[in-house]
SEKOLVEX-421872 format. One record per residue (C-alpha): residue number from 1; residue in one letter; chain; z, x, y. Coordinates in steps of 0.2 Angstrom, whole numbers, plus 5000, padded with zeros to 4 digits. Last residue first. Layout:
# SEKOLVEX-421872
R   nr  rest  kette    c3    c1    c2
R  NUM     A      A     Z     X     Y
...
***
This chain:
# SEKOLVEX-421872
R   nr  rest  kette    c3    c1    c2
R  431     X      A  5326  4749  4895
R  430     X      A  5310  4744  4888
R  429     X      A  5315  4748  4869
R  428     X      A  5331  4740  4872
R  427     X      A  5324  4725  4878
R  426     X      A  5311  4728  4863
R  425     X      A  5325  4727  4849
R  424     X      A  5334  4712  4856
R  423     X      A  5319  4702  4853
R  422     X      A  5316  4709  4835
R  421     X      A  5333  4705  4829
R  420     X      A  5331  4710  4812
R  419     X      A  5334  4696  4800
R  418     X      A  5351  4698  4789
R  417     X      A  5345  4696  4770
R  416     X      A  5351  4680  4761
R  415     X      A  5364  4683  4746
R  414     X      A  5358  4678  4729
R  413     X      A  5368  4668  4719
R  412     X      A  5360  4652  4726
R  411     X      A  5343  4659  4719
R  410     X      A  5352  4655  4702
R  409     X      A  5353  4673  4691
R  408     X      A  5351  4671  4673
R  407     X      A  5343  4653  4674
R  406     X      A  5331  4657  4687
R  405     X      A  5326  4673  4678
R  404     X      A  5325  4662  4663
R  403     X      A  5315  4649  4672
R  402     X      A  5303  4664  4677
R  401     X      A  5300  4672  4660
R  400     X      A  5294  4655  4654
R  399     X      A  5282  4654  4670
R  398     X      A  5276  4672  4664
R  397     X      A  5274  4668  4648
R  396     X      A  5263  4653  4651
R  395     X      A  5252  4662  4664
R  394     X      A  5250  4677  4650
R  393     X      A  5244  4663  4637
R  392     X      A  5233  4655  4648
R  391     X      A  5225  4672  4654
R  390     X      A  5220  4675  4635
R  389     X      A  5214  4657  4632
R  388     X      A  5202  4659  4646
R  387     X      A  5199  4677  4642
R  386     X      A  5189  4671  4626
R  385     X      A  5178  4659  4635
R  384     X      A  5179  4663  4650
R  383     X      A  5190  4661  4667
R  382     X      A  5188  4643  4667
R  381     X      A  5205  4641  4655
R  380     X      A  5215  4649  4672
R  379     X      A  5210  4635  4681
R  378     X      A  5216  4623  4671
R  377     X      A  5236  4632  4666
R  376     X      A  5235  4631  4686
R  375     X      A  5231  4613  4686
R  374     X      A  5246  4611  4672
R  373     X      A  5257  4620  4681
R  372     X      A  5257  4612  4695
R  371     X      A  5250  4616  4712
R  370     X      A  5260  4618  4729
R  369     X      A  5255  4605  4740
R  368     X      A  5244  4611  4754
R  367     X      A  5250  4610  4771
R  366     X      A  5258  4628  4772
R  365     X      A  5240  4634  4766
R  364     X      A  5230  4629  4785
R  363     X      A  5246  4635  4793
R  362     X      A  5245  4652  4785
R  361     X      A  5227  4654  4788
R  360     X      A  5229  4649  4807
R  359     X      A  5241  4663  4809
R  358     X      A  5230  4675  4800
R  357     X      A  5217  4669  4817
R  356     X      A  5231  4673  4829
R  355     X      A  5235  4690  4820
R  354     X      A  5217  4697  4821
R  353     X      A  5215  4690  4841
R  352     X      A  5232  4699  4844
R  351     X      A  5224  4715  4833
R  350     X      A  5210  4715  4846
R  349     X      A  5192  4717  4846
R  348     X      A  5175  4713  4856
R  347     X      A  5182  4713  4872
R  346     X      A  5189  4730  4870
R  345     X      A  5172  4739  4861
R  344     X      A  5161  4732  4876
R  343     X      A  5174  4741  4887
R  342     X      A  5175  4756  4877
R  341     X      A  5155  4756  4878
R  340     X      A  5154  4753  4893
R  339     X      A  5166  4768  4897
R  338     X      A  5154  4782  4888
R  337     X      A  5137  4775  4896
R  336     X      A  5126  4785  4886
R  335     X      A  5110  4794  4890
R  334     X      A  5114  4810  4888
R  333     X      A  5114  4803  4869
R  332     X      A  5096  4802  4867
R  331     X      A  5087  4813  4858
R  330     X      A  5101  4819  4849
R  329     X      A  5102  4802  4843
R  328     X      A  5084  4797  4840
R  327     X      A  5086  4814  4827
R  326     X      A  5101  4805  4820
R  325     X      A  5090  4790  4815
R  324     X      A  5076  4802  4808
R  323     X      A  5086  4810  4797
R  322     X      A  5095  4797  4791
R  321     X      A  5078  4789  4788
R  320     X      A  5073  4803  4778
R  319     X      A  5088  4806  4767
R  318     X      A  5092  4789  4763
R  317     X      A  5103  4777  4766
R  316     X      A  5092  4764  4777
R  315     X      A  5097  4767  4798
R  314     X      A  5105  4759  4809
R  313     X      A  5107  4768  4828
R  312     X      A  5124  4761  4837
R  311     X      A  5130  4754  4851
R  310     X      A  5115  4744  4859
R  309     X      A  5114  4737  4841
R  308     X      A  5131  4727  4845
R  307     X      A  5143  4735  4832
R  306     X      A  5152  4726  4815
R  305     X      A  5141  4716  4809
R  304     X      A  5128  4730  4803
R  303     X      A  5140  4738  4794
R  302     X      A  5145  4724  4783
R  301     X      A  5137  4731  4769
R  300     X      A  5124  4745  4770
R  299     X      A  5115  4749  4787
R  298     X      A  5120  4769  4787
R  297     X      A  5125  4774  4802
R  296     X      A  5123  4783  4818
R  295     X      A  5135  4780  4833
R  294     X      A  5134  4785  4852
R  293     X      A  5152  4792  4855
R  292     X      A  5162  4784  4868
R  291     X      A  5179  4782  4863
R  290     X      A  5177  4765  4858
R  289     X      A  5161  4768  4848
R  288     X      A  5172  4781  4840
R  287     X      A  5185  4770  4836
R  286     X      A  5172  4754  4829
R  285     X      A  5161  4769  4818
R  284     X      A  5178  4771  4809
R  283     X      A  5183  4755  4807
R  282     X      A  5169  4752  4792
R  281     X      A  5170  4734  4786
R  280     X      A  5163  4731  4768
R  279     X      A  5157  4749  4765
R  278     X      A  5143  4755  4754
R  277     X      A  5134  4771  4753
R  276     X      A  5142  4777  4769
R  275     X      A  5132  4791  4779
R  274     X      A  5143  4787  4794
R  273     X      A  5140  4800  4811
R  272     X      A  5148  4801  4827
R  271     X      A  5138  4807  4843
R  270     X      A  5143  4816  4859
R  269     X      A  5158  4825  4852
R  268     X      A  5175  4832  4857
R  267     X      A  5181  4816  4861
R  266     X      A  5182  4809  4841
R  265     X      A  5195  4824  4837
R  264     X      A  5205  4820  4850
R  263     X      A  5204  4801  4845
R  262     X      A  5208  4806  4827
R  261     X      A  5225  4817  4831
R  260     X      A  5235  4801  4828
R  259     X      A  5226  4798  4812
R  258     X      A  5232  4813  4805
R  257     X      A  5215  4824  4800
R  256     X      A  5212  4832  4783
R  255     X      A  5202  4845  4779
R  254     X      A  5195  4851  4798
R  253     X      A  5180  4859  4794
R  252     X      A  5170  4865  4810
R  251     X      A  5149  4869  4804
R  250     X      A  5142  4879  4818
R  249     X      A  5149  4896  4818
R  248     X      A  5151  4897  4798
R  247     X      A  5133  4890  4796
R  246     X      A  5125  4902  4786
R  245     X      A  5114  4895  4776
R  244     X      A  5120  4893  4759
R  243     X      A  5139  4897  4767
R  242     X      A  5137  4881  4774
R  241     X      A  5128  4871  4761
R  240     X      A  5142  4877  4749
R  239     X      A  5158  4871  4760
R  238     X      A  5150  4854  4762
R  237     X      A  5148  4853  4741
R  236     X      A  5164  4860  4740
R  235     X      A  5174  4846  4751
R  234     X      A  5164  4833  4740
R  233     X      A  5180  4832  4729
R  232     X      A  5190  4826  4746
R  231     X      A  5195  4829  4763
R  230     X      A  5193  4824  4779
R  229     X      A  5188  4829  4796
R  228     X      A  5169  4838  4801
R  227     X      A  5162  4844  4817
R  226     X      A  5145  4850  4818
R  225     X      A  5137  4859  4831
R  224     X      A  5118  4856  4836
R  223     X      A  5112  4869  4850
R  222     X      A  5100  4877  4837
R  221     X      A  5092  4859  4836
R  220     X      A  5077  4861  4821
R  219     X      A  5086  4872  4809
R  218     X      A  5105  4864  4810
R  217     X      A  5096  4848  4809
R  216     X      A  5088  4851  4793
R  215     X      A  5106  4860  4787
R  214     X      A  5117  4845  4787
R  213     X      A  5102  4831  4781
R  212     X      A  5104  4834  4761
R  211     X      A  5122  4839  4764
R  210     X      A  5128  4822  4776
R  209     X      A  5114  4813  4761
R  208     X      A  5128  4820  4746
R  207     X      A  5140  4814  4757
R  206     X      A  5137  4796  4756
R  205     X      A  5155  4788  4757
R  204     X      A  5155  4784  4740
R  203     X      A  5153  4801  4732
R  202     X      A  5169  4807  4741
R  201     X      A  5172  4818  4757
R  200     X      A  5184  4805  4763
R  199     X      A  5178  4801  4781
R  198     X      A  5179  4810  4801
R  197     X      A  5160  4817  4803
R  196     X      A  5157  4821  4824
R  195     X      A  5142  4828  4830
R  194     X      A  5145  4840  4846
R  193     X      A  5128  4846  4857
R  192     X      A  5132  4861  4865
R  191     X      A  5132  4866  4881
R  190     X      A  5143  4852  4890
R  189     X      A  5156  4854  4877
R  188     X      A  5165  4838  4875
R  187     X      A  5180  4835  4883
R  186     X      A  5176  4831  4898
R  185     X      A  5168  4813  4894
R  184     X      A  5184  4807  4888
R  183     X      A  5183  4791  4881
R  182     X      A  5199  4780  4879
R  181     X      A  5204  4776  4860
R  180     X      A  5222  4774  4859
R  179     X      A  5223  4759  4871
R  178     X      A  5207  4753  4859
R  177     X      A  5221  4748  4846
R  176     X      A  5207  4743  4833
R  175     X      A  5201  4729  4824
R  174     X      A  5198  4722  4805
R  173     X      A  5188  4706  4805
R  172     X      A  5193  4689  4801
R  171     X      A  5180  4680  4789
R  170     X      A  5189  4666  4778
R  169     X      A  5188  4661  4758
R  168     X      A  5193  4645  4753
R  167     X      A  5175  4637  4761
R  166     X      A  5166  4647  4751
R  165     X      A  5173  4639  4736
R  164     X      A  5179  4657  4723
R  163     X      A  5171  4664  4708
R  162     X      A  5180  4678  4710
R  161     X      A  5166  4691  4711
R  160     X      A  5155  4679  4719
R  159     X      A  5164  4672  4733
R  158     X      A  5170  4691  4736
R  157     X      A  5154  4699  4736
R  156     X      A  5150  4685  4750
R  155     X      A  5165  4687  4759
R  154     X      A  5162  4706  4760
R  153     X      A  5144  4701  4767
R  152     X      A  5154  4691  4779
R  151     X      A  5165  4703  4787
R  150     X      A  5183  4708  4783
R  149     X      A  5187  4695  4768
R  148     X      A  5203  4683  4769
R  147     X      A  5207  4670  4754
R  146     X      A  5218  4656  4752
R  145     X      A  5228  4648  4743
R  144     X      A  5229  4659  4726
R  143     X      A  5225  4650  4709
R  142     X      A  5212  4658  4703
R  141     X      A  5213  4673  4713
R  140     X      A  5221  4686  4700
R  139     X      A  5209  4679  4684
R  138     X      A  5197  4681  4695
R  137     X      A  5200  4699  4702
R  136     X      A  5204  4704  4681
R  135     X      A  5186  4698  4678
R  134     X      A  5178  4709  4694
R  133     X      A  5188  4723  4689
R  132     X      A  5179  4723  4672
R  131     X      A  5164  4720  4676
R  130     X      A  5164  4733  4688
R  129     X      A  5169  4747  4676
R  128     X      A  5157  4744  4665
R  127     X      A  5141  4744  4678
R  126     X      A  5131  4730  4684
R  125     X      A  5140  4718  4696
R  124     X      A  5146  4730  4711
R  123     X      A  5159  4728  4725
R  122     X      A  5165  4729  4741
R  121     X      A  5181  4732  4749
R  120     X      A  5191  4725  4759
R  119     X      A  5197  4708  4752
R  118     X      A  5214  4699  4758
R  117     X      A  5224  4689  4748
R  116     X      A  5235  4674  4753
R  115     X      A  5250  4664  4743
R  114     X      A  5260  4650  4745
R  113     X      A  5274  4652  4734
R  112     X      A  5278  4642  4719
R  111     X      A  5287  4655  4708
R  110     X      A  5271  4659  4697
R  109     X      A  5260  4658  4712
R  108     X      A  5272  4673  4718
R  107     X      A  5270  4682  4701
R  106     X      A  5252  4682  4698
R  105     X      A  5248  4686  4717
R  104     X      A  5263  4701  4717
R  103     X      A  5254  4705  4702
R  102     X      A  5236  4708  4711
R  101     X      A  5246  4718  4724
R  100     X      A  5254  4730  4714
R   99     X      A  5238  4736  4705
R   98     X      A  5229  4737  4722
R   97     X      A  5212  4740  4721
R   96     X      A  5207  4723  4726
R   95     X      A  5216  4725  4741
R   94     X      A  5230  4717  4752
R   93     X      A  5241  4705  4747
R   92     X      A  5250  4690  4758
R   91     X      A  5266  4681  4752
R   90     X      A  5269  4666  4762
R   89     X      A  5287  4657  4763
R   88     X      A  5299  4670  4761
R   87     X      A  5319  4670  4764
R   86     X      A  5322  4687  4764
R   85     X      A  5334  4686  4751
R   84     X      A  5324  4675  4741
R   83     X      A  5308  4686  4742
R   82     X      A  5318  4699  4738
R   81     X      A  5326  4693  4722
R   80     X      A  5309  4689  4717
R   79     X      A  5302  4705  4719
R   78     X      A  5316  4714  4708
R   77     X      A  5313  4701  4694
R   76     X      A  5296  4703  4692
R   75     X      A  5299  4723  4694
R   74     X      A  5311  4725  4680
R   73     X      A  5294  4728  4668
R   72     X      A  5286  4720  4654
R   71     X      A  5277  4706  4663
R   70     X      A  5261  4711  4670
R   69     X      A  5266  4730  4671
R   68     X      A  5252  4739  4678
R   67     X      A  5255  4758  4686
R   66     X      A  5254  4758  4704
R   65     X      A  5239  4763  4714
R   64     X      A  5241  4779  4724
R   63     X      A  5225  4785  4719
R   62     X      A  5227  4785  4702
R   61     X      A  5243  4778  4690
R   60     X      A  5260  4778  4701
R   59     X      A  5277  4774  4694
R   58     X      A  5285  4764  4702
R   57     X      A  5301  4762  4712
R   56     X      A  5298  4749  4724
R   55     X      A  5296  4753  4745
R   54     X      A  5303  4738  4753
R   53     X      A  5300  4739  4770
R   52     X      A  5306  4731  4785
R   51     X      A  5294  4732  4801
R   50     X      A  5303  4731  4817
R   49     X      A  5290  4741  4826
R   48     X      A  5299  4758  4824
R   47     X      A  5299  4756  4805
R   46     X      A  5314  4751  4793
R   45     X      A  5316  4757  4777
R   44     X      A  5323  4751  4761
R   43     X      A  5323  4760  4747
R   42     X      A  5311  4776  4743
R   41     X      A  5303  4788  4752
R   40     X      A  5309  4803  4741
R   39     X      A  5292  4805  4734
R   38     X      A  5281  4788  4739
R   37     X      A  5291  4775  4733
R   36     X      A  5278  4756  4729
R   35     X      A  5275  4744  4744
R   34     X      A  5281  4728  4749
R   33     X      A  5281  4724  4766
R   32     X      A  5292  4713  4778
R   31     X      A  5287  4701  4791
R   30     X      A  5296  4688  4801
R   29     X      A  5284  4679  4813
R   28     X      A  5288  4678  4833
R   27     X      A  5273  4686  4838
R   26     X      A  5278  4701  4840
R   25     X      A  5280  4701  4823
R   24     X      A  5262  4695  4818
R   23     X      A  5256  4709  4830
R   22     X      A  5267  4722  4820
R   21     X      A  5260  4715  4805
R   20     X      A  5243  4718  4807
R   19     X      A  5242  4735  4813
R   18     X      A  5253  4740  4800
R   17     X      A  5244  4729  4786
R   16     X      A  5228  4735  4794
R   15     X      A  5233  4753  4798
R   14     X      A  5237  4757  4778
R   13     X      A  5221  4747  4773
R   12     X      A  5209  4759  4783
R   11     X      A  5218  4773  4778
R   10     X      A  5236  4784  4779
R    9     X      A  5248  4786  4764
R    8     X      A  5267  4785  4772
R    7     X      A  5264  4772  4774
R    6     X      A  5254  4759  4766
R    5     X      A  5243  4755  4750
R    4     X      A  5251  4750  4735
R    3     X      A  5251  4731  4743
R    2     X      A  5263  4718  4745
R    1     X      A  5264  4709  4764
***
């Protein structure tokens, strides 16, 4: 696994790759991550599921994305002596976003190693800066094996952006440990009714209509208390509206909320609401479902995949539907069967279903023969007109700096890594 984003840095990506990779383990796979230092975190590291991680010293660039390096930089070499030492057949990225995990594509293709890369995010096509991103995602999954998107509109975006055979590119979506997301009906207060917020307070995630909407149903329900986790530049906006009008005693600001407190968090209301203005797969609206709440969304992306419609009330993003939506809500929440809904939740999604259908992946890519240089050199000269020749020469470069590496230090001069004995772990852990 190579990504930026993982622990100690907690999201939606963070829990897949852990989530993901603790299943595969248990499983019987050997698994190890890559990531770049966080502060003092740095070095190898081993987690209480077994995980070995590598985390890189590198310099960061925004949002805990690492600073590129393409070729000039020591970490080409450095993560090909791991992968030799560990004995690597598959390298899996994660994230479009991740400046990390798009060269650990480039350099593992590079070195003849299968490779898989998982979308989950979304998106545009008209802006500048999307552009962009969406040229260097296709120079990056020109030649990878296989690709992974978290619900099918995510697969469709992705088919597009990367110029990609739809039949390369698989659904599995994300899941949840629903063991850690029981309802609790008593822990709601019986005389007020509790709406639940838990995002990033950012543009993307819609908070501009969670302001446009907060105070309208502060004015029409009086027993209508809001709870809100996260943190973010749109923090102020939230803070203004409730000093605007007043709404100290009924508008809870967490800040930021450790994803082991979430589910106590969740419990506390009677409805959970997502005001995202775009989301490939939203886990968020799946753990509250799962603890019981009665969900309200936005229907953008691969929302509407994701929750049987007997979960969750759909609305357009914008103001007056929204509003409309969660006024059905408060309407009707009493109504809610809190442990059908965790049970409907349970059957619908499991990390051991996630892993199993990865596993299917990385047998499908074992097969293939590993391509040559020349077809890659091929597929690389499709990227455009201009960057085609660009990318070519990078690709060619790369290979170069390889052989020297190969040259410089044999892969037989590199001492294997001891496995961690993942069976003998858990008998101890069950003693």
């Amino acid at each position: 696994m190579v990504s930026d984003f993982f622990y100690p840095n907690m999201g939606g990506v963070e829990l897949h790759i852990y989530q993901l990779s603790s299943c595969l383990i248990k499983r019987g796979n050997k698994v190890i991550m890559v990531t770049h230092s966080y502060g003092d975190r740095k070095g190898i590291r081993y987690l209480t599921n077994g995980l070995k991680v590598y985390y890189i010293p590198q310099h960061q660039l925004y949002n805990q994305s690492s600073y590129p390096t393409v070729l000039g930089s020591w970490n080409f070499p450095l993560l090909r002596k791991i992968l030799i030492r560990e004995k690597i057949e598959i390298v899996h990225c994660h994230q479009a976003f991740s400046v990390m995990s798009l060269e650990g594509l480039f350099h593992a293709q590079t070195m003849g190693y299968k490779t898989v890369f998982t979308d989950h995010s979304l998106f545009g096509f008209a802006d500048l800066s999307s552009i962009h991103t969406n040229k260097l995602l296709k120079f990056s999954l020109s030649d990878v094996n296989h690709v992974i998107c978290v619900s099918n509109t995510c697969k469709e975006n992705t088919v597009l952006r990367g110029a990609l055979y739809p039949e390369d590119v698989s659904v599995i979506p994300n899941a949840i440990d629903t063991s850690r997301f029981i309802p609790n009906p008593t822990a709601a207060d019986p005389n007020k009714i509790t709406i639940v917020v838990l995002s990033r307070l950012v543009y993307r995630k819609g908070i501009d209509l969670l302001v446009a909407i907060l105070p309208d149903i502060c004015s029409r329900y009086p027993n209508v208390h809001w709870v809100i986790g996260g943190d973010g530049p749109k923090r102020v906006d939230l803070e203004e509206v409730r000093e605007k009008h007043q709404l100290h005693d009924r508008v809870e600001m967490l800040g930021s909320v450790p994803h082991s407190e979430v589910r106590d968090v969740l419990v506390r209301g009677n409805i959970f609401l997502n005001c995202s203005l775009t989301e490939a797969f939203c886990i968020a609206i799946v753990e509250a479902a799962s603890c019981g709440l009665l969900v309200v969304s936005t229907r953008v992306g691969g929302v509407p995949e994701v929750l049987p419609e007997k979960l969750s009330l759909l609305a357009e993003p914008t103001t007056e539907d929204l509003l409309a939506k969660l006024t059905l809500a408060i309407e009707n929440y009493k109504d809610v069967d809190h442990y059908n809904f965790h049970k409907i939740v349970k059957e619908s999604y499991s990390w051991y279903d996630v892993a199993q259908r990865t596993e299917l992946v990385y047998d499908r890519i074992c097969k293939e023969e590993v391509l040559p240089f020349i077809e890659r050199i091929r597929r690389f000269y499709g990227c455009g007109f201009f960057a085609g020749k660009i990318f070519c020469l990078v690709v060619t470069l790369g290979y170069l700096i390889w052989k020297f590496y190969e040259w410089l230090s044999p892969a037989d001069t590199i001492d294997p890594a001891r496995d961690f004995d993942y069976a003998k772990y858990s008998k101890r852990q069950m003693v």
